[in-house]
N, C-alpha and C positions, 0 to 999 in steps of 0.2 A: 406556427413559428418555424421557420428555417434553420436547419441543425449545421453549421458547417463545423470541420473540427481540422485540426493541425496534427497530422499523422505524420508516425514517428514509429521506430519500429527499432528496438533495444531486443538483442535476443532471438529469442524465438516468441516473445512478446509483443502485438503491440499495442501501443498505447495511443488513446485519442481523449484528449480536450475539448470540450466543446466550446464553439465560437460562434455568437449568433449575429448574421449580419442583417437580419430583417428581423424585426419585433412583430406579432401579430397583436389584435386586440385581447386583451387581458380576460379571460374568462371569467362568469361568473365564481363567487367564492360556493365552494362546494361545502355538502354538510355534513355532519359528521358523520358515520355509519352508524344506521337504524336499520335493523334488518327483523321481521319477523321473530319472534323466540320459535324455536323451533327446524326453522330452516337448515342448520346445519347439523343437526341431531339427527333431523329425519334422512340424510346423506350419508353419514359416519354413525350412527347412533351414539348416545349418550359416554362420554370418558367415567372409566369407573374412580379416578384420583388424577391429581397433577402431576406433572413432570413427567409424563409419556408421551412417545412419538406416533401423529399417525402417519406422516409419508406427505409427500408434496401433490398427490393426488387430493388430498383433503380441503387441499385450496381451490383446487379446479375446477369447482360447479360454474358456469355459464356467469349467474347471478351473483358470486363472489371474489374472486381474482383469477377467474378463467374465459372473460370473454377476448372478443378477437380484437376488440379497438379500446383504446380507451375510453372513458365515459367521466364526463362532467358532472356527477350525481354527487358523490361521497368524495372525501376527505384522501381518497387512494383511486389511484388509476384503474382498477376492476384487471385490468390484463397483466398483472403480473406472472402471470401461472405461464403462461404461452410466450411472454417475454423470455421468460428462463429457459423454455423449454428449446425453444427456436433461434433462440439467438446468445444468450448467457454461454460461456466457454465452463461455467462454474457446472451445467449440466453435463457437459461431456469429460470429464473429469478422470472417472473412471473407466471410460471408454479406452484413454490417452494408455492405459496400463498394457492394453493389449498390442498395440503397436509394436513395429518388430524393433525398435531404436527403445522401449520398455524393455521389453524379452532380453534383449542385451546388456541391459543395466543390471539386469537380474540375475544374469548369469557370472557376468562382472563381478558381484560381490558375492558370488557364491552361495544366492538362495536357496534352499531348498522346495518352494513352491515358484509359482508365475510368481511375477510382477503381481494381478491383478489378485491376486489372494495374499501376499505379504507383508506384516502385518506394518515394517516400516513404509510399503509406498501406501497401503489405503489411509496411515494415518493421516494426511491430507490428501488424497485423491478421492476421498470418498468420505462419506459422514456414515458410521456404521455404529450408533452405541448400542448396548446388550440387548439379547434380543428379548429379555424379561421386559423392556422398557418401552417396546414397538408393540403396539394395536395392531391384530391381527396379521395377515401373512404377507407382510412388504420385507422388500427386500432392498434396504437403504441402501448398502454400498452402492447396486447397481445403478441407483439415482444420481451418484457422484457427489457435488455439495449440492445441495438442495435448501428448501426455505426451514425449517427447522436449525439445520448446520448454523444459519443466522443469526436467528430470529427465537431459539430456545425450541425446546420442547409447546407441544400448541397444548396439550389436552386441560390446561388451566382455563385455556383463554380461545379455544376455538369457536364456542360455542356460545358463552354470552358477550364476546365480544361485538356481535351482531346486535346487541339490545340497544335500547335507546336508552339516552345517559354514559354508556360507556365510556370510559375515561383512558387517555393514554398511561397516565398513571393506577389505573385497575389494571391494564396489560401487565404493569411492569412486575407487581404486586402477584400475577398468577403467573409471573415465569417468562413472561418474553422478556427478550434482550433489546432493550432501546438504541437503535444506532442512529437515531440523528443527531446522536452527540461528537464530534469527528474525531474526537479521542476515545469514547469505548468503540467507534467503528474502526479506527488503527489499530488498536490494541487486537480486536477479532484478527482485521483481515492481517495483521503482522503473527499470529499465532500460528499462523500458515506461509506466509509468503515470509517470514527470516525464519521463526521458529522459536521454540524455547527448550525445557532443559529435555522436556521429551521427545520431540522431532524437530530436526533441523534438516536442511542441507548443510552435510558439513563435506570436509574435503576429501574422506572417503567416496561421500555421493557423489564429488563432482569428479573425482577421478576416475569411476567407474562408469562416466557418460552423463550424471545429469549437470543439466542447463545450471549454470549460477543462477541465482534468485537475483532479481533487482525488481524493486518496490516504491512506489512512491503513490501515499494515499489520494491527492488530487485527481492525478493522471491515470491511475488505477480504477478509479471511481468512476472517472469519464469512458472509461474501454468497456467498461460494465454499462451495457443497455439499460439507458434505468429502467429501472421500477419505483421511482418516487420523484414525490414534485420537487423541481428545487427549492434548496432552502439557502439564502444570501450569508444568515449566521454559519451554516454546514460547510458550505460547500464553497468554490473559487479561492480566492486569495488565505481566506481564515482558515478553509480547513485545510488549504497546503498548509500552512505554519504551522497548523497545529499536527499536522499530519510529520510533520520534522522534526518536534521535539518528542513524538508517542516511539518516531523511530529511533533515534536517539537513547532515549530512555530501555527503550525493550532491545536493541544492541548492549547495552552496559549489563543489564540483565543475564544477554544470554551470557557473556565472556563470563559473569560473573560464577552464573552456575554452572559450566562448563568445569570453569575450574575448579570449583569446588567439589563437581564428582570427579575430576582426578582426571578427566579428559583434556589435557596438558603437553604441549601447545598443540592448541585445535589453528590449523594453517588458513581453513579459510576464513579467519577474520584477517589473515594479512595481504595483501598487497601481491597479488596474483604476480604481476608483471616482474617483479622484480626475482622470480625463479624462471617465467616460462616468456621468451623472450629468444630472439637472435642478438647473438651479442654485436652484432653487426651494426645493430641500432646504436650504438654506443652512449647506453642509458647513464653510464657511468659519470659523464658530463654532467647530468645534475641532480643532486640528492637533497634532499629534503632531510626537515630536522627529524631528530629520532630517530632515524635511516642509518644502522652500522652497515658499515660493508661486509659485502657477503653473506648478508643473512636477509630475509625477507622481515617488511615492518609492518606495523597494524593499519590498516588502511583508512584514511582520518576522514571520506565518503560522504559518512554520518554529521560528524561535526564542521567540516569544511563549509558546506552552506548553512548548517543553525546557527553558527557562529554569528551569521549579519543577522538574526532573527533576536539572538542575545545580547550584540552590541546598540540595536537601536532602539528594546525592550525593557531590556533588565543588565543595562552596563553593570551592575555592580558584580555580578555575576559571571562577567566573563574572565577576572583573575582567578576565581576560583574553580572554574573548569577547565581553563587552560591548564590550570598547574593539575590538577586531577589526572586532567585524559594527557598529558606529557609524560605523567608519571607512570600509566598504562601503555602508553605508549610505547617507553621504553625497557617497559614488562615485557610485553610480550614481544618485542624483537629480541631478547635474549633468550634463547631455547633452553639455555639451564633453567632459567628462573623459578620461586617459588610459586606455585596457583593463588596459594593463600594470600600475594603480594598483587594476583593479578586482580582478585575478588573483590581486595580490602579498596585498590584506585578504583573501579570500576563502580563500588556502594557507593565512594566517596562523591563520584562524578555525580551519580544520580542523585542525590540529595540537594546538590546545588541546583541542579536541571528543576527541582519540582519549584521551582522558587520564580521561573520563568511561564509555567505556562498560563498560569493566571492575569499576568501582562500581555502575553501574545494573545489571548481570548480574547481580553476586555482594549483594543486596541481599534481603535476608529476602520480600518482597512479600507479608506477612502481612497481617490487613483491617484492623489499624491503621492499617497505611501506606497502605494504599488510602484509606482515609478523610480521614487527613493531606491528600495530595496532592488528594482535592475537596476538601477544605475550602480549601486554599491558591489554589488557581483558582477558588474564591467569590470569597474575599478581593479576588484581583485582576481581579475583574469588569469596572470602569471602564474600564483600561489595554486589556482585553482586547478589550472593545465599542467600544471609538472606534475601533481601531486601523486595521480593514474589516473587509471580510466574511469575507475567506479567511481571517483570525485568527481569528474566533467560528468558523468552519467549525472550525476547528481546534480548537479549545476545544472549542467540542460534541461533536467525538469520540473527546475524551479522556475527558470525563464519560462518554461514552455506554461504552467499553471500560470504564473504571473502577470503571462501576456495575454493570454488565453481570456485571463479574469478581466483585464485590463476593454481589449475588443469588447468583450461583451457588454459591460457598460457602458462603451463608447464606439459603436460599429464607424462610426469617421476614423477611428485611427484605421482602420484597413485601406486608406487614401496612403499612407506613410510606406515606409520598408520595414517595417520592424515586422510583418507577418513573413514576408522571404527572407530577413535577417538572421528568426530561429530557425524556419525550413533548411537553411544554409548550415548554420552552427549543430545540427542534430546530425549531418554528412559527414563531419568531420570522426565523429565517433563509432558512425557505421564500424562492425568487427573489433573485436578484439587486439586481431595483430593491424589493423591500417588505422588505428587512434593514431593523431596526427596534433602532437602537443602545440607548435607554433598557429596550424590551420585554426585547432579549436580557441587558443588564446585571440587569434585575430578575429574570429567567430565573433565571441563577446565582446570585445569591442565594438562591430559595429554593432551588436544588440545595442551599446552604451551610445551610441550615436545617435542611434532613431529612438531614443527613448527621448534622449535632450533634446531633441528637436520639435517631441510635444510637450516639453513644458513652459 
């Protein structure tokens, strides 16, 4: 099968979709894994209880998810160990701490150790839990995230999971984490890339040099070399959606407990642009609701594109998190305000939210509705480009999954423009300071063009 992808590059991030323009023949269905009892005992020796770690070495045998190609035998690619280790960014991780653009973070906030020993960067640079809970002398941090970080503690499950009979629901039962679900896989990989009430980037981190975070579980998932077969339920169009409301939901989260420890107002959930900025741009020309002057507003990123996921899913829904997240909205663009007041809009929001995602799950994601839903985020270009930058981020990588999902089931549309229409629309936002609100509004447009042109 022929991998092409639509590369895109946000950040110091990037990001690739995969787009296949050649199908090869469909392999045989593979079996489940049956492996000897034994074979992985005699490697690691026997786990004396569950819920310990033995290290990403434990997967590496040759004959278990350490060969060099993939293999058509079992239910899993065998090469995931070499994937990770050679190509996964998730392996170099804690490497990233020692660089000198680290060292200077570090100094920035007044550490008192490295970067790579601290305990707020290893909290997501590295997977390190207690070393009572690690089999023998590994030394996780140095591993970065690694397959445990994932996938749970192995020692329930490393070892009869090889037996014949095993069931993916006996994994779950001795401790691994099931991620082909694309909401508990959000919910992980956002526990890291926005954060919650224990680590975040917040705008201390960003002021002392680190990168903003920007997320987006489709396009994320694609940058990650896989290691697993695709799944049409998981992955493309569904688990963007569903990857927009797990973001959504863990956004209202963190404002929520942010404010509740007292850490009030936390700046980076607002709207960068509207403090750091040449006024020369003369931004003032057009404000958005919620938006007082002079003060910076909460950046609406999040719900700007779930919003078309909630109007053509769960309309009922969108009165009552409009008026929710309006109301948060104009929380936290007020610096005096109470936390208690930001906490109480932000539960509020998230109780309507859950009431959607079981319509976006169970929703046909046929290429009509892909089409539908870019056509609808054409539609709402203007809204979308004034907003700032982390909205069109946003946007763009909803097109960019959408389309991405779109090609692959249909490699004729790469006959059309719509493959250099998002190529186009993703230049517009290149940088920080050259977002270019009119370029990127006409961007989407013509996305809206070559969409209606294959229906």
């Amino acid at each position: 099968m022929k991998d092409h992808r639509i590369r895109t590059g946000i950040g110091s991030v990037l990001l690739l979709a995969p787009i296949l323009l050649a199908q090869s023949p469909e392999p045989e269905a593979p079996q489940s894994v049956q492996q000897p009892r034994g074979l992985v005992d005699s490697v690691i020796g026997p786990s004396p209880r569950p819920g310990l770690y033995h290290g990403p070495a434990s997967c590496a045998n040759s004959t278990c998810h350490g060969a060099t190609e993939p293999r058509n035998v079992f239910d899993v690619l065998q090469n995931e160990y070499l994937t990770w280790f050679q190509l996964d960014r998730h392996s170099k991780a804690h490497e990233v701490l020692i660089n000198p653009q680290s060292r200077q973070i570090a100094g920035n906030l007044g550490l008192d150790q490295p970067a790579e020993a601290a305990p707020v960067c290893l909290a997501c640079h590295a997977f390190n839990p207690p070393e009572d809970l690690v089999v023998g002398d590994v030394k996780m941090a140095e591993e970065g995230i690694s397959c445990e970080a994932c996938h749970g503690p192995s020692s329930g499950w490393l070892g009869p999971h090889t037996e014949e009979g095993w069931t993916r629901e006996d994994g779950i039962a001795a401790g691994l984490i099931d991620l082909s679900d694309p909401v508990r896989r959000g919910e992980l990989c956002l526990s890291c890339h926005r954060g919650d009430e224990s680590r975040t980037v917040d705008h201390r981190l960003i002021a002392a040099g680190h990168p903003q975070l920007v997320f987006e579980l489709d396009n994320f998932s694609g940058d990650m070399p896989p290691h697993w077969r695709p799944d049409p339920q998981a992955d493309g169009a569904r688990g963007w959606a569903l990857g927009q409301m797990v973001a959504l939901r863990e956004e209202l989260e963190l404002v929520a407990a942010t404010a509740a420890a007292g850490r009030w107002p936390e700046l980076s959930l607002m709207t960068c642009g509207d403090c750091h900025h040449s006024l020369d741009e003369q931004r003032w020309r057009s404000r958005g609701p919620h938006r007082p002057l002079g003060l910076p507003a909460w950046s609406p990123a999040k719900w700007a594109v779930t919003r078309h996921l909630v109007r053509r899913f769960a309309p009922q829904q969108e009165a009552p998190l409009d008026r929710a997240l309006g109301r948060l909205a104009r929380n936290v663009s007020r610096l005096g305000s109470l936390p208690s007041e930001a906490a109480e809009a932000a539960r509020e929001a998230q109780t309507a939210l859950e009431g959607v995602v079981p319509a976006v799950r169970d929703a046909e994601w046929d290429n009509e509705e892909i089409k539908a839903l870019l056509v609808s985020l054409a539609e709402d270009r203007s809204a979308l480009a004034v907003a700032d930058r982390s909205t069109a981020q946003q946007a763009f990588l909803a097109v960019n999954s959408l389309a991405s999902d779109l090609i692959n089931r249909d490699p004729q549309v790469l006959r059309g423009g719509l493959f250099n229409s998002v190529e186009a629309l993703h230049r517009t936002i290149e940088g920080p300071y050259r977002y270019r609100r009119d370029a990127f509004a006409a961007g989407l447009e013509r996305v809206g063009r070559e969409v209606r042109r294959l229906r």
